[in-house]
N, C-alpha and C positions, 0 to 999 in steps of 0.2 A: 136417466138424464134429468136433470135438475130445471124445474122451471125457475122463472123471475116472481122473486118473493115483490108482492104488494108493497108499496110505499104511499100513505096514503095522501099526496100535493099532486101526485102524476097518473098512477097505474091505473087507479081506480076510476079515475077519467078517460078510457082511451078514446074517444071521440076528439076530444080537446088536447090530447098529447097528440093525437094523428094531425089535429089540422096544426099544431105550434109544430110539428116536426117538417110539415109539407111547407110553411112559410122560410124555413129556413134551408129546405131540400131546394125551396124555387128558386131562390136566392144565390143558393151556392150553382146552379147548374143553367142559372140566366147566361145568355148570349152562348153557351158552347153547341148547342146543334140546332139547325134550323127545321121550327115545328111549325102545323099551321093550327097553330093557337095562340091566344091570345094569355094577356100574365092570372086574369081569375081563371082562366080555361085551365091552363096550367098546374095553376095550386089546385084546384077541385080532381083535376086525375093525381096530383101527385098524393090528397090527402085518402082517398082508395087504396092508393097502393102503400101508404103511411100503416092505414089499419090492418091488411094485412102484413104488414113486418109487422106489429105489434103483438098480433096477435099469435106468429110464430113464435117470436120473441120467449112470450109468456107463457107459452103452452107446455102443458107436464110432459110433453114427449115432442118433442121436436119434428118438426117433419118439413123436407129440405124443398119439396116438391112446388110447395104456396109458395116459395121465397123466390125459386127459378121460373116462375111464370111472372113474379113479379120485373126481375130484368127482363126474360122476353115479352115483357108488355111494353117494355122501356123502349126496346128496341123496335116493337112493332108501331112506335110513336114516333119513329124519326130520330129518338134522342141516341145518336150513334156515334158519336166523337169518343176518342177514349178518355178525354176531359171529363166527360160527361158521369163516364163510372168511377173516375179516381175521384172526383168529387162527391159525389154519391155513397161511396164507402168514409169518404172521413165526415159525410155528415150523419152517419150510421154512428162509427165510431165516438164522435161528438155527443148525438142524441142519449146517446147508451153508456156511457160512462159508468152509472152508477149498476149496470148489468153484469154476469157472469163473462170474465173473458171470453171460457170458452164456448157460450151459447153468443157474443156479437160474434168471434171471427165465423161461425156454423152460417151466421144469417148472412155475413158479408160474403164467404166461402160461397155458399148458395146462389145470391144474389150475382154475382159473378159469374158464377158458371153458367145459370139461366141467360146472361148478357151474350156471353162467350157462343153459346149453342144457338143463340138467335142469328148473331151474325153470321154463326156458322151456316145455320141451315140459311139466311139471306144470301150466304153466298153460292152455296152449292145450288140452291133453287134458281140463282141468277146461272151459274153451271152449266144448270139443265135446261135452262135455257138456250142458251149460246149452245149447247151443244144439238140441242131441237135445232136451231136455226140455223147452226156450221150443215146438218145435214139434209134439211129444207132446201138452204141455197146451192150445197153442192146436187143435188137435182136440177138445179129450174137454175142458178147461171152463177157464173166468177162475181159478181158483185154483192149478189147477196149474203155470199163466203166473206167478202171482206169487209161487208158491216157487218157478220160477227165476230169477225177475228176482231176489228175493231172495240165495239161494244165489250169485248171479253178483255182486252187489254186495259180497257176503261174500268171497269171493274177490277181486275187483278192487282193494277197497278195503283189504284185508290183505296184498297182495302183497308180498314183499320188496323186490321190483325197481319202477321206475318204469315204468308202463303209462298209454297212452293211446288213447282212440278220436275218431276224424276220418271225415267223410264226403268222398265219393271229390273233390270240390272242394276241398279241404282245411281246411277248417273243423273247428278244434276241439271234440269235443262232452261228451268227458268223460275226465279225469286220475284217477287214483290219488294215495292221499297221499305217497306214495314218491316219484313224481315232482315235485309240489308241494314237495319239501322240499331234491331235489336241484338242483331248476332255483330254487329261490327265490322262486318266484311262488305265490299265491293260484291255488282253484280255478277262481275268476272269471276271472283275470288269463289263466289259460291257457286259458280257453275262447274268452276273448275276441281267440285269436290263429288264424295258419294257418302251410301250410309258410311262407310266403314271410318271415315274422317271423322263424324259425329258419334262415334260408340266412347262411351266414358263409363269405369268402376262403378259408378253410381247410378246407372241405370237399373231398371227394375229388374229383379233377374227373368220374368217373363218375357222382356223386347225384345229379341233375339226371336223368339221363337215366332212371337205375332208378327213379326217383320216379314219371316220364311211364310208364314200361314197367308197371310196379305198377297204377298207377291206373285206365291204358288196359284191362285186365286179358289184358296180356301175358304175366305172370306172376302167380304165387300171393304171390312171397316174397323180399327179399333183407336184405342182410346187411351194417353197413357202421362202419366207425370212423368217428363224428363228433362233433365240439367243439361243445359250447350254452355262449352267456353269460348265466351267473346275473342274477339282477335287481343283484346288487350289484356287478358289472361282471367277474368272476372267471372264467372258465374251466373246464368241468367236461367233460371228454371223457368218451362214454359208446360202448359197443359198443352198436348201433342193433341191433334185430330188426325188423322191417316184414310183416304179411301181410295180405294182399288179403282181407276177407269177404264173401261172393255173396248174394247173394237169393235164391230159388226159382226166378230164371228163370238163373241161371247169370253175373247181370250185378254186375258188384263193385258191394257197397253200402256198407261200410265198410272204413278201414285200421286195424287194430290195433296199437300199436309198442311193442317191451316196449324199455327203457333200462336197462341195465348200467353205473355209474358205475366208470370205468375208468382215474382220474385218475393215480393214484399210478405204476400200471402204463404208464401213455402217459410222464410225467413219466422214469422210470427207463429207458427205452427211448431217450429223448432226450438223459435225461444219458450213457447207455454211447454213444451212439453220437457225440456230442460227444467225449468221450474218447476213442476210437479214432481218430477222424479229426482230433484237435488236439492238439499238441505240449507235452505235461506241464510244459517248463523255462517257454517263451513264451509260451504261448497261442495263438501261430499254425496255421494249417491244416497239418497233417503230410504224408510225402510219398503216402501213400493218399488225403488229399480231392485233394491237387494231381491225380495220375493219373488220379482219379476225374472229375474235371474236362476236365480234357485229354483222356479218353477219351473224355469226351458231345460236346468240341466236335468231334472227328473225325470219329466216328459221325453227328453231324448235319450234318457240311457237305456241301451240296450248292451251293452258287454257287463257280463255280470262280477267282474274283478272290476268295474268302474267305480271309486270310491269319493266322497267328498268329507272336506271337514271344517268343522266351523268352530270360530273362537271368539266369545262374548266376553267382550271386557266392557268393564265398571271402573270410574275413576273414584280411587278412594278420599272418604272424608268431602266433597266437591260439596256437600251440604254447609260442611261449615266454611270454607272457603266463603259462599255464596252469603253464608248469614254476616260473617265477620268482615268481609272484605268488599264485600258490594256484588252484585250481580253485574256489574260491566266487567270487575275485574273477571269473575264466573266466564263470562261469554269470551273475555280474551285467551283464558286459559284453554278452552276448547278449541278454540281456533286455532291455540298455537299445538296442542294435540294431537287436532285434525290433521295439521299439517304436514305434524313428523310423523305420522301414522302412512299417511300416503307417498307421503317420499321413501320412504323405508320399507314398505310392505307390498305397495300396490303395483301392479303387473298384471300380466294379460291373464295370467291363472290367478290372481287373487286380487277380489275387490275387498274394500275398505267402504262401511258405510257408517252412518248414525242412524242408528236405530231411534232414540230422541233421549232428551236430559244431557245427562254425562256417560252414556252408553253406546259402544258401538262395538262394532261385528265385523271380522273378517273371512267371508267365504274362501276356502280354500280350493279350487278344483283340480282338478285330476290327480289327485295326491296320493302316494306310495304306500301308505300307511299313516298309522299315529306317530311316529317318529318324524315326517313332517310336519303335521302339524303341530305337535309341539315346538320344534321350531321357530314356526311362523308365533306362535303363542311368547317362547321365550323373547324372540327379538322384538315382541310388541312391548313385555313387559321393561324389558333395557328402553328403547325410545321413550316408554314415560316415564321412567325412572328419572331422566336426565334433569337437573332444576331450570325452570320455567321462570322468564323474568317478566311482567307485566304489570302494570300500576305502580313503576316503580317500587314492587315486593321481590322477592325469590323465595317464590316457593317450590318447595319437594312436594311431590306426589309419588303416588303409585297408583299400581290397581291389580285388580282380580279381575281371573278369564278363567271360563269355563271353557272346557275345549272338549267336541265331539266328532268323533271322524268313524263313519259307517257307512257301509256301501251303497251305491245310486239304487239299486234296484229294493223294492220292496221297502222302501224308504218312504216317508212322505213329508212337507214342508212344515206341517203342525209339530209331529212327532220329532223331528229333528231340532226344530227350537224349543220346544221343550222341555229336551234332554239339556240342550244348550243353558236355558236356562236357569234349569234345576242347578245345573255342574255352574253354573256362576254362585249361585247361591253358597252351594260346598266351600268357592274359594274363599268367598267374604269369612260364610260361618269359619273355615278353619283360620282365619288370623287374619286374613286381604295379602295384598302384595304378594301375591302369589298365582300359580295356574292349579288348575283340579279338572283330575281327568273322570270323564263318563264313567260310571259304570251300573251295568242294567240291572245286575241285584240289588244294588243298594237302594238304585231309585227304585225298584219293585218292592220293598221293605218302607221304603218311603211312602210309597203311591198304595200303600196296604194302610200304613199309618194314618194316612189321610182320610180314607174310607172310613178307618175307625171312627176317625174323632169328627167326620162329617155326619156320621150313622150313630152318635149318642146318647143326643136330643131321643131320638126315633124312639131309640132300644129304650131309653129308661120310661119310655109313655109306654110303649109294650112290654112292658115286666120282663127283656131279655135277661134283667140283672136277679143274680139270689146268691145268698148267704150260706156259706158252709164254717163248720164250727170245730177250732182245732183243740182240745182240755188242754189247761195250766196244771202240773202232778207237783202237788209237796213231796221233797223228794226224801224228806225223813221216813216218811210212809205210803208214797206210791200214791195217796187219792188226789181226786180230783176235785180242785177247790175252785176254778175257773176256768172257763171257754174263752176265745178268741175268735171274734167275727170276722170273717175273711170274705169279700165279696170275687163273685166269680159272673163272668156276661156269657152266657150262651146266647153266640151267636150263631145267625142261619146258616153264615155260610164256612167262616172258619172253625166255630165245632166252639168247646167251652174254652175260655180266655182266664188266664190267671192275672190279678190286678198288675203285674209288672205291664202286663200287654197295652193297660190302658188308663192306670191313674194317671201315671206322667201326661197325656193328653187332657186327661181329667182338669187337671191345676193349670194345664196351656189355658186350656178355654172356657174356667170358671165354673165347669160342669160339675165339677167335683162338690160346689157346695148344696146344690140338689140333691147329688148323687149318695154323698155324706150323710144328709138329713136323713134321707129313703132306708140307708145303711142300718145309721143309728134307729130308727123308728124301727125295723123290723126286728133287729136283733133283740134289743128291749121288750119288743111285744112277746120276742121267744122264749124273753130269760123271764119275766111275767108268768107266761105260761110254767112252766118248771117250776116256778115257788108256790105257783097254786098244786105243782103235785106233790112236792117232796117238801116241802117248806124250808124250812133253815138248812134240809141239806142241797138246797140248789146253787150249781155255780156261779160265784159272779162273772157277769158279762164284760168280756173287755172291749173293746171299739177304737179303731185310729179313726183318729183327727190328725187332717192335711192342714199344711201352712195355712191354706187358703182359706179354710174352714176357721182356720185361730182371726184371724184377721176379719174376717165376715163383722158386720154389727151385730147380727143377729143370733151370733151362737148360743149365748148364756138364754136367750130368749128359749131357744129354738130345744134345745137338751132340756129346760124347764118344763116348756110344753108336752112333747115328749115321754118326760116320767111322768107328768100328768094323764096324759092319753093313755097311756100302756098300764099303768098302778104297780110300776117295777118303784120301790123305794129306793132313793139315792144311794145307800148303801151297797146297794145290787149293783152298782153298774165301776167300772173303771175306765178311764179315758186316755191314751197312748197318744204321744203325742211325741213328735222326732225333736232331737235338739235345737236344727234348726226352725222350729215354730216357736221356741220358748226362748232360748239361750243367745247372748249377747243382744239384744232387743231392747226395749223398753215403748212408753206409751201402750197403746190399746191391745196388742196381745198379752203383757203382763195382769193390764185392769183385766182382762176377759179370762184370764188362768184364775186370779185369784175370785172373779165372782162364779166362777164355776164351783171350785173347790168351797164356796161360803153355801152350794147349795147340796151339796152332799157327797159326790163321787169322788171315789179314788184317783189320783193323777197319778201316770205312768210315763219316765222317760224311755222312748221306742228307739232301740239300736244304737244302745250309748257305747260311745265308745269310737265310732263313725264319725263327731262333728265336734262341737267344741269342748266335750269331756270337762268340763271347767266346776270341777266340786266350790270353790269358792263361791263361784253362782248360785250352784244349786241349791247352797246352802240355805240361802235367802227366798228357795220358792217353796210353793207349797206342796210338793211331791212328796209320795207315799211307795213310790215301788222305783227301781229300776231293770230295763230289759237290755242285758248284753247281746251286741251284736252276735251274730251267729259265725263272721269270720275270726272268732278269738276261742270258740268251744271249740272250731275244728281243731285247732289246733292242741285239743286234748285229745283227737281221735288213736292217733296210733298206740295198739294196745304196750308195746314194748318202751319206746322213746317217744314221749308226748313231746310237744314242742315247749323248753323249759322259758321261753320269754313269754308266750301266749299264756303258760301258768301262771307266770308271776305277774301279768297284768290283771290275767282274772282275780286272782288270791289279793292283789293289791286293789282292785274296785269292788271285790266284794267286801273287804275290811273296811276299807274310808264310806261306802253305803252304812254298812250298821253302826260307824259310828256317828250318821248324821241320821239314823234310825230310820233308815229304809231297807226296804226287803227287795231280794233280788231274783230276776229270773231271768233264765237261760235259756237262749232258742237255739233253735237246728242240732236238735238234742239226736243224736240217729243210732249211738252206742249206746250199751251197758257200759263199758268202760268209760265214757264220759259222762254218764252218768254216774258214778262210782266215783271220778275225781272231783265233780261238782259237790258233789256231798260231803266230801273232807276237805273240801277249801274253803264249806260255810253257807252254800248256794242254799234259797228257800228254795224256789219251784222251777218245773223246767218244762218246756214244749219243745217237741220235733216229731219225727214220725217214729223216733223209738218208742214213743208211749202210744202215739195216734196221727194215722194224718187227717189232712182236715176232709170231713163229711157231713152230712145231711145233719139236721137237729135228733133226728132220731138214731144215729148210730153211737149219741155223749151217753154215758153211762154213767148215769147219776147217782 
C-alpha cells in the first residue's frame, strides 16, 4: 500500500495542515449537531483528530483502526447528525485532493465505519438499557415498564441510522423512520414483509447462511455489506448490523438490524475499481483484469481436458501511422479497433483486452481445441482488416496474432504469455497480417538460441572457444599448401558447437568482432608456430572475415597488429571473406579490402557462387583466390551421371577466374571422383573431408 508522497507547501507541516484542515472541518460541520463546546473548543478537538487523519493518510501501511476511533470520538462528542458525517467526508475529500484516491476513499471508508459502530454501539448500549430497565420495572411495577417502553421508542424512533426489529421467523414487527425513508416504504409496508422479500442476486453469497447461524442462535451478531431495492426500484446499499435478542431462558427472541446507508461509498469503490481494471483510451478490460482472469481460471482448473487459448494480436505498421498522421489520429484508430474487437469477439467465454500500445489479447475459455481458437484468431484478423475512417483518412490495417491454446492444468500465467508472445513474434517475423501457431520445439530451438547468444560474452572470457584446422590439397599433387581455421565453442552443457550453431548470433549481437579478432590472433600464432618448424613448407593460414568484421573501423588496424604480435609474415596468412561483405557495396568496406590487401595477405572470395557471383565486380577488386560453394561440387558427386549444369557452372567459374588470374578452390570435396572431375575442369585446390576433416593443430601434416 502506497503512502502520500511528501509535497513540500503542506505535508511537511503537518501541524499546520492539521489546524488549516480543523478551520475548515469547523466550518463545514458549524450548527449540524448540538455540542457543549464552544467554536475555539471545537477547532482545538477537531485539529487532534485532523493529525491523526493525517498521519493515517501518510503512513507506508495504512491502518484503518486510528481513523475508526477517530469518528467514534466524533460520536462520543455529540457530533451525531448524519449532516455531520456527509460533511465531514467531503471536507476529507476536499482537503485530500491532491492524495491517492484509493488511500482518501480507505480514510473516508474507515472514518465512516468508526461513525457507523459508534452509533451502533450508542444505540445497542441505549438497548441494554431499556432492556435493564423493561426488566427492573417488570419487577417492581406497570409504570416503570412504560417509561421504558417509552424511552426505547424515543430512541428507536430518533435514531439516525435505519433500525429494525423481527421475530426470529422473520417477520417484520417494527422500523424506525430512518429506515422507512431510506428503503422507501411505509411503516406498514415494511412490517408487512420478512427476510425472504429482502433477498437479492447481489447478496454476498455467505447471507443466507449467517442469517440461519443468527436465528438458530448460533451466534449473537454479524455483519455484512448488502444492496435493498427502494420501493421506486433504485438501489441503496447499506452496511447491515444484525443481533440476535434472548429471552430469559437464553432462547433468541428477536433480531435487531441497524442499516447504514452506504451508497455513494459502495458507488466510488466501484467506479475506482472499474478504472484500475479498464483501459482509459478504449474502455476495454486492461492487462490486470485480463491476468486477473486468467489466474482464477488456472486456480480453478481441475478437469484435466480443460483447455484455454489465447490470441495476441499486434496492429501492423500503427508506428508509422502514429509518426505520419499524428497520435490523435493513432488513439482514434484503437478505439475504433477496440471496438470492433469487442462487438465481434467478446462473449461470456471470451474476453477482449489491451494489453497497452497497439496490442491486445483475447482469452479464449473453455475451448475445444486449436481449431477454435484459430477461429477466434481468424475473425479478429477479418474485423481489422476492414478500412478504418478517422481524421478524415481511410486507412487499411492489419495485424499479427499469435495464437496459443494448452491445457488448464499444468499450465501457468507466465509461461502461457510467453508462448503467446513468442508466436506474435513469428507472425510479424513471417510477413504481419497474418496468425502463427505455437509450437514448443521451435520455441525450444529458440529458447536454446537465446542461451546461446546470452552465454557468449561468458564463454569467449572463459576460452570455451578453440580452433580446428581443415588442409587446402593442390589437386595436381595431393599436398597441402594451406589450413583453414575453423572455430568450434565447447560448451558445458551442449557438448562442442560447429560455427553454424553460433556465428549467425555472433553478427546479431556484434560479438563476432571479438570473437573474429581472438580467431584471427590464434590461428596466426599457430601458423607462426609451423614456419618456425618447417619454414617455407608451412601452410598458409586462411581465416573468415564476417560482414561485421569488414565494416568494423578497426579491422586493417587490428590484422596489422596481429601479424605484428604473432611474427606470421603477411604472405602467410589469407583472408575469406563472403560476397556479401565485399560485392555490390562501396564506401568503407571497399577502403578496408583494399588497405588490407596494401599490407600483405591474400583475399579470398568464400562460397562464390551463393550471392552476387558478379565477375564484372570482381574484376575491379583486389582478390587472389576464389572458394566454390560446396552446393555446386555436389553436384559432381554421382560417380555415373554427374549433374551436367553444376559441371558447366563450375567449368564455366573456373575459366572466367583464371582468366581474371585467380586460383580457385573447392569445398565439401568428400569423393575421389570429384576430385578427379575438379581436376580436369582446371580446379587449383580443394578442401572437404575426402582429404581431411577439420582437427586439432597437431593432426595437419605438414
Amino acid at each position: 500500500m502506497t503512502a502520500l508522497s511528501p509535497a513540500p507547501t503542506s505535508w511537511d507541516r503537518p501541524h499546520r495542515a492539521a489546524e488549516r484542515m480543523a478551520r475548515a472541518w469547523s466550518l463545514a460541520i458549524a450548527g449540524t449537531s448540538y455540542v457543549s463546546m464552544n467554536g475555539l473548543e471545537v477547532q482545538d478537538f477537531l485539529t487532534s483528530l485532523s493529525t491523526r487523519i493525517i498521519h493515517a493518510l501518510t503512513a507506508e501501511v495504512f491502518d484503518p483502526a486510528d481513523v475508526r476511533e477517530v469518528g467514534s470520538t466524533l460520536v462520543a462528542a455529540h457530533f451525531t447528525e448524519p449532516t455531520t458525517l456527509e460533511r465531514t467526508l467531503a471536507v476529507l475529500a476536499e482537503q485530500f485532493g491532491n492524495a491517492p484516491v484509493k488511500r482518501v476513499a480507505q480514510v473516508q471508508g474507515a472514518l465512516a465505519s468508526g461513525y457507523a459502530l459508534a452509533l451502533r454501539d450508542r444505540v445497542l448500549d441505549e438497548q441494554e438499557e431499556i432492556r435493564t430497565a423493561a426488566l427492573w420495572a417488570r419487577a417492581r411495577a406497570e409504570e416503570g415498564r412504560r417509561v421504558s417502553e417509552a424511552r426505547f421508542q424515543a430512541i428507536f424512533a430518533g435514531a439516525a441510522i435505519g433500525m429494525s426489529v423481527s421475530t426470529i421467523d422473520g417477520q417484520v414487527i417494527e422500523v424506525n423512520q430512518a429506515l422507512c425513508d431510506m428503503l422507501g416504504y411505509s411503516d406498514d409496508e415494511l412490517r408487512a414483509m420478512s427476510f425472504d422479500d429482502f433477498a437479492l442476486p447481489e447478496d454476498p453469497p455467505g447471507a443466507p447462511a449467517m442469517f440461519a447461524e443468527v436465528l438458530a442462535g448460533g451466534r449473537d451478531q454479524f455483519r455484512i455489506e448488502k444492496p435493498y431495492v427502494r420501493k421506486d426500484g433504485h438501489r441503496v446499499w447499506t452496511d447491515l448490523v444484525a443481533s440476535i435478542i434472548r429471552d430469559e431462558d437464553g432462547r433468541p427472541r428477536w433480531l435487531v438490524a441497524m442499516f447504514e446507508d452506504i451508497t455513494e461509498r459502495h458507488l466510488l469503490q466501484v467506479r475506482l475499481r472499474h478504472q484500475a481494471l479498464h483501459d482509459p483510451l478504449t474502455q476495454l478490460p486492461n492487462r490486470t483484469l485480463f491476468f486477473e482472469r486468467l489466474g482464477d481460471l488456472l486456480e480453478a482448473a481441475e478437469d484435466d481436458e480443460a483447455r484455454v487459448g489465447v490470441c495476441y494480436l499486434d496492429v501492423d505498421g500503427f508506428k508509422v501511422i502514429n509518426d505520419t498522421l499524428g497520435h490523435d489520429v493513432g488513439d482514434q484508430l484503437l478505439q475504433t479497433v477496440a471496438r470492433r474487437l469487442d462487438r465481434s469477439i467478446s462473449d461470456d467465454r471470451q474476453l477482449v483486452a489491451r494489453m497497452g500500445g497497439d496490442e491486445f489479447v483475447v482469452l479464449v475459455e473453455a475451448c475445444g481445441g486449436i481449431e477454435d481458437v484459430v477461429a477466434v484468431a481468424e475473425k479478429a484478423l477479418d474485423t481489422v482488416r476492414a478500412p478504418v475512417h478517422v481524421g478524415g483518412h481511410e486507412i487499411s490495417i492489419s495485424a499479427s496474432i499469435g495464437v496459443v491454446e494448452q491445457p488448464l492444468r499444468g499450465t501457468s500465467t507466465g509461461e502461457l504469455m510467453k508462448a503467446a508472445d513468442t508466436t506474435l513474434y513469428w507472425a510479424k517475423a513471417d510477413g504481419r497480417n497474418r496468425l502463427a501457431l505455437f509450437d514448443a520445439e521451435r520455441h525450444a530451438r529458440e529458447v536454446t538460441r537465446y542461451e546461446l547468444s546470452a552465454s557468449m560474452p561468458a564463454a569467449l572470457e572463459r576460452r570455451e572457444f578453440f580452433v580446428e584446422y581443415q588442409p587446402l590439397v593442390r589437386l595436381s599433387d595431393g599436398v597441402t599448401i594451406g589450413v583453414e581455421a575453423l572455430v568450434r565453442w565447447r560448451h558445458p552443457r551442449f557438448g562442442v558447437l560447429g560455427p553454424d550453431s553460433f556465428i549467425g548470433m555472433a553478427e546479431e549481437t556484434g560479438l563476432i568482432v571479438p570473437l573474429g579478432r581472438w580467431v584471427l590472433h590464434e590461428a596466426c600464432r599457430q601458423a607462426a608456430e609451423w614456419r618456425r618448424q618447417v619454414q617455407d613448407r608451412a601452410p598458409i593460414m586462411s581465416v573468415n572475415l564476417a560482414v561485421r568484421q569488414m565494416r568494423d573501423r578497426t579491422i586493417v588496424r587490428d590484422v596489422q597488429t596481429i601479424l605484428e604480435q604473432t611474427g606470421l609474415p603477411p604472405a602467410g596468412l589469407q583472408l575469406e571473406l563472403t560476397e556479401s561483405a565485399v560485392m555490390g557495396t562501396g564506401g568503407d568496406p571497399i577502403e578496408a579490402l583494399n588497405a588490407l590487401t596494401a599490407l600483405g595477405p591474400r583475399i579470398a572470395i568464400d562460397d562464390f557462387g551463393t550471392g552476387y557471383s558478379n565477375f564484372a565486380y570482381l574484376r575491379n577488386l583486389p582478390v587472389h583466390s576464389l572458394k566454390l560453394a560446396g552446393s555446386f561440387v555436389a553436384g559432381l558427386r554421382p560417380p555415373e551421371r554427374p549433374d551436367p549444369v553444376d559441371q558447366e557452372i563450375v567449368a564455366a567459374v573456373i575459366g572466367l577466374a583464371h582468366t581474371l588470374k585467380l586460383s580457385v578452390t573447392a569445398e565439401g570435396v568428400e569423393t575421389a571422383e570429384q576430385a578427379t572431375r575438379l581436376l580436369a575442369l582446371g580446379c587449383d585446390t580443394a578442401q572437404g573431408w575426402y582429404y581431411a576433416s577439420p582437427g586439432p593443430a597437431s593432426a595437419v601434416k605438414l
